[in-house]
N, C-alpha and C positions, 0 to 999 in steps of 0.2 A: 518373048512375046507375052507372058504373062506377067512378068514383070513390071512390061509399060503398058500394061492394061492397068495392075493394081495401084501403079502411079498414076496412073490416071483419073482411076476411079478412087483413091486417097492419094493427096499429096503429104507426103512426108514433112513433119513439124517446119523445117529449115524455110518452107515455100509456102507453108499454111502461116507461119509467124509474118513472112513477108508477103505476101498476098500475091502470090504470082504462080503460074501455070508449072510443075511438076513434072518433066520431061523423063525419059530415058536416060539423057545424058544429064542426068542431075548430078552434082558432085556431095551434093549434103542428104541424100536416099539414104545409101547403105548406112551412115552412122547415125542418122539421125531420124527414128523411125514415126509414125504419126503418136503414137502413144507416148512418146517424152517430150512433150514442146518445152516441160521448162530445161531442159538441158541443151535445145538452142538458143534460147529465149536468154540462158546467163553466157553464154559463151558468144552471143551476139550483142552482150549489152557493155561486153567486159573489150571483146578482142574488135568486132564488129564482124559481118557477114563476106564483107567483100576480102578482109584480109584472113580469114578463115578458110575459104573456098580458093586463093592463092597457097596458101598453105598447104590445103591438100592435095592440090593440081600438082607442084613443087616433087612433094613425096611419092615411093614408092608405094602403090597402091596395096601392098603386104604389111605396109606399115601406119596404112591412115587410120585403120579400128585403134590404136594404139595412139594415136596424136589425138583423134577426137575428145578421145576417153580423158586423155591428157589436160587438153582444152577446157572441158567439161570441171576437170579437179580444180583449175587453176582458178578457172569465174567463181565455182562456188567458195576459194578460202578467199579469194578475194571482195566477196561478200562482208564473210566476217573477221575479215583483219584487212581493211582498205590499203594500207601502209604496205606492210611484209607477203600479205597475200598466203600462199604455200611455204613460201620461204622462212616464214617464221613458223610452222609448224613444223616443217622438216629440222631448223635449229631446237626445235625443241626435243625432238626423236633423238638427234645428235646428244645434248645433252644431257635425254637420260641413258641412251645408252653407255656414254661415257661413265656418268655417276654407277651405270650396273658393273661395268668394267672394274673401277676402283673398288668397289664394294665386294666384288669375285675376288682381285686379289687381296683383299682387308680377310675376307673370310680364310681365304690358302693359309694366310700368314697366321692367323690367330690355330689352325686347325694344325701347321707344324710346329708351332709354339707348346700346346698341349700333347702333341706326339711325344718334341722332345723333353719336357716333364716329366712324363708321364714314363720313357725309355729312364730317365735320371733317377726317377723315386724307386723302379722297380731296381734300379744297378746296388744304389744304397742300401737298399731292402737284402738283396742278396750276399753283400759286403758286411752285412753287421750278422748273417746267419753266420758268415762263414767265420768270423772273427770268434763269433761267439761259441762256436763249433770247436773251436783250435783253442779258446781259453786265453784269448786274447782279447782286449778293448781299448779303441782310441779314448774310451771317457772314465776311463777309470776302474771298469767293472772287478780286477785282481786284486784293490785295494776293498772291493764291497764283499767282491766271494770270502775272499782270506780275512776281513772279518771276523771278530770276535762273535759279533751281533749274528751270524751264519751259522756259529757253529764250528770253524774252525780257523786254530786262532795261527797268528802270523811268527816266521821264525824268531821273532824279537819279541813275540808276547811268551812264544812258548820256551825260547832262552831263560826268560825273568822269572817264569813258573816255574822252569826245574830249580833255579838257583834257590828262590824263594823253599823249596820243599827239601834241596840238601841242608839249609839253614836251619829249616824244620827238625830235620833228622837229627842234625848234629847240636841244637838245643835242645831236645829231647834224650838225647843218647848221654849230655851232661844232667842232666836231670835222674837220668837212671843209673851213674856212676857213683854222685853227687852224696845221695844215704850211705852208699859202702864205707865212704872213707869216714864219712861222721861216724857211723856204727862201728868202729874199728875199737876208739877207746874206751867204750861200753863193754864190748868181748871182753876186753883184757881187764876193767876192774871186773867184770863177774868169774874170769877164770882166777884171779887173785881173790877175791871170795872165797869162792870153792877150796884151794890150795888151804887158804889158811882155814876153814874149817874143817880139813880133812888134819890137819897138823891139830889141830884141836883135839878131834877125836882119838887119834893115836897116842897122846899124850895121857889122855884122860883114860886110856884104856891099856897103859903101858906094866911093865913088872911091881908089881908091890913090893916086893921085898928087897 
């Protein structure tokens, strides 16, 4: 009852745009109230009135808030896109969604790419502690430690070294044998000296008579 009083007393947009009396049995009332004429106004100018209110009549009444509404979308993208209407806004929804999709798996991919890096540099890292641990090295390092330049020299430097120092020795050791044998004939003329100045003095010192 109050209902088609207030239809009464206001006709809802649907019946105010088309100039006609507002009943109870109005089928454009409920969705289409007096305070949005332009949302019959584009959906009556896009679909038209009569194949509108077949539409509704058609549907479940649970489902006309939802068709109007519908309606309503459809007039105004068809405003501004005459051609595509909705449909080209909805391909373009599509399309970025798709470009967020690739872009999601571009990201996964770049984010396991740096995982596995990152798992690889720390394996290397631990591979060269442990090499270096054990006194071992794929690049060389036994040839750097065993180095002269280190401090401590390689069994073939310190082969050369001892040979070099018995060389040492044993021309030293000729060196120090080397005066004896010179000094030998020296002794023997000064013990011949002596000998004969001692035959001298005995001579000289012998019986007078």
């Amino acid at each position: 009852m109050s209902s088609s009083s207030s239809s009464q007393s206001s006709p809802c947009a649907a019946c105010k745009f088309l100039r006609r009396k507002c009943t109870a049995e109005c089928v454009f009332a409920p969705y289409f109230p007096p305070d949005q004429p332009a949302k019959f106004a584009s959906v009556h100018r896009v679909f038209g009135a009569s194949n509108v209110a077949k539409l509704l009549n058609e549907i479940p009444a649970a489902q006309r808030d939802d068709a109007a509404n519908s309606l309503a979308y459809e007039a105004e993208a068809r405003f501004n896109d005459p051609v595509y209407g909705c449909v080209g806004f909805i391909s373009q929804l599509q399309h970025r969604l798709k470009q967020l999709h690739l872009d999601l798996h571009l990201a996964r991919q770049e984010l396991l790419q740096e995982a596995a890096q990152q798992q690889q540099r720390q394996f290397q890292q631990q591979e060269v502690i442990r090499l270096m641990d054990g006194g071992v090295t794929a690049t060389g390092f036994n040839e750097i430690i065993s180095s002269p330049s280190m401090g401590v020299s390689t069994p073939s430097s310190s082969s050369l070294a001892l040979g070099e120092m018995d060389h040492d020795r044993a021309y030293q050791g000729q060196q120090v044998q080397r005066p004896v044998v010179e000094l030998k004939p020296q002794l023997f003329l000064q013990q011949q000296h002596h000998l004969q100045k001692e035959q001298r003095q005995e001579g000289s010192t012998g019986p007078s008579g």
